[in-house]
C-alpha positions as CSV (number, residue, x, y, z in Angstrom):
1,X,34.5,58.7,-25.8
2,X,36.0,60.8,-22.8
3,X,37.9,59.9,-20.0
4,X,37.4,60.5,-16.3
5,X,39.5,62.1,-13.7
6,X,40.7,58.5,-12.4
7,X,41.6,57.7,-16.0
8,X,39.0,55.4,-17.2
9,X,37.3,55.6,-20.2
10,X,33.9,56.1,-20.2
11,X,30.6,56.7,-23.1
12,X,27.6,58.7,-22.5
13,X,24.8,57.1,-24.8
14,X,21.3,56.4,-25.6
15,X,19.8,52.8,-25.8
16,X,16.2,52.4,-27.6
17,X,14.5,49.1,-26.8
18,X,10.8,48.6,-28.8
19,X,8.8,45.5,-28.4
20,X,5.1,44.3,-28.4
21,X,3.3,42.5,-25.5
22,X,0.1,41.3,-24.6
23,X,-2.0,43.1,-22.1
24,X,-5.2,42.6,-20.3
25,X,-5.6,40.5,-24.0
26,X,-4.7,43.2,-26.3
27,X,-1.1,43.8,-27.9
28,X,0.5,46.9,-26.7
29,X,3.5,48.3,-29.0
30,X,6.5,49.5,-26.3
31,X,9.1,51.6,-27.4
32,X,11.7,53.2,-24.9
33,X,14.7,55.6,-25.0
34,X,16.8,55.2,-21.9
35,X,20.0,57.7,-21.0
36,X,23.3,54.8,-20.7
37,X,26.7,55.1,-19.2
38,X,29.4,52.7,-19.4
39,X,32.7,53.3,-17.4
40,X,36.3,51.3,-18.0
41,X,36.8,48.3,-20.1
42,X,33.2,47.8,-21.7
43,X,33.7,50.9,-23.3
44,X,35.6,49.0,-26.0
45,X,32.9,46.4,-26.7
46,X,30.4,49.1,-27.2
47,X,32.6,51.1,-29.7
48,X,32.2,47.6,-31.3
49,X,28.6,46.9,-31.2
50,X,27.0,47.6,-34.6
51,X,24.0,50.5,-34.1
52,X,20.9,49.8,-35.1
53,X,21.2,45.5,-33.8
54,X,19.6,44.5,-31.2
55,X,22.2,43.5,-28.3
56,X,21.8,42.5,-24.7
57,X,23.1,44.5,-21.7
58,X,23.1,44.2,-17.9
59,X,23.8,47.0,-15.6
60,X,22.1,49.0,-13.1
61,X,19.9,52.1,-12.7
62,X,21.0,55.1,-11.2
63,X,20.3,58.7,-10.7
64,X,21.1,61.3,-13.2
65,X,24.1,63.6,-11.4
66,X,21.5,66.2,-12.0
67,X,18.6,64.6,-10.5
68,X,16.4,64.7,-13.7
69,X,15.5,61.2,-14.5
70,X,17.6,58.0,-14.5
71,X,20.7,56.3,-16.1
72,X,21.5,52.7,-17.0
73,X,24.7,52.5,-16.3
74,X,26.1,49.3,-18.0
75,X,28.3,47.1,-16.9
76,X,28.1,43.9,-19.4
77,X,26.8,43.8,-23.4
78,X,26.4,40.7,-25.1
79,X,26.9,41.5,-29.0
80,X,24.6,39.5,-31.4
């Protein structure tokens, strides 16, 4: 955990989501590795979530500051 400027606590993390669907009638296997930021209080919840379970989160997608790629920046997690 680090803290910004303004004070806030904030996490700089990976989320990994794998699932299987059906497409055009065949199963396709997805697996995903997204960049994650969370800023102020849900910072504690995540320090709380158990790695490794799946969990749901709500956010947003953003720009990386760099401009490479993208970053879910969450704002909710439900722990399960």
């Amino acid at each position: 955990m680090r803290f910004t400027p303004a004070g806030l606590a904030a996490l700089d993390l990976s989320l990994k989501h794998e699932s299987e669907i059906a497409q055009l009638g065949a199963n396709r296997r997805i697996s995903v590795e997204v960049r994650a930021r969370a800023v102020g209080p849900v910072t504690e919840s995540l320090l709380a979530a158990e790695l490794g379970v799946e969990h749901d989160f709500a956010g947003f997608i953003g720009a990386h500051r760099n401009g490479r790629g993208i970053v879910f920046h969450i704002q909710s997690i439900e722990l399960k």
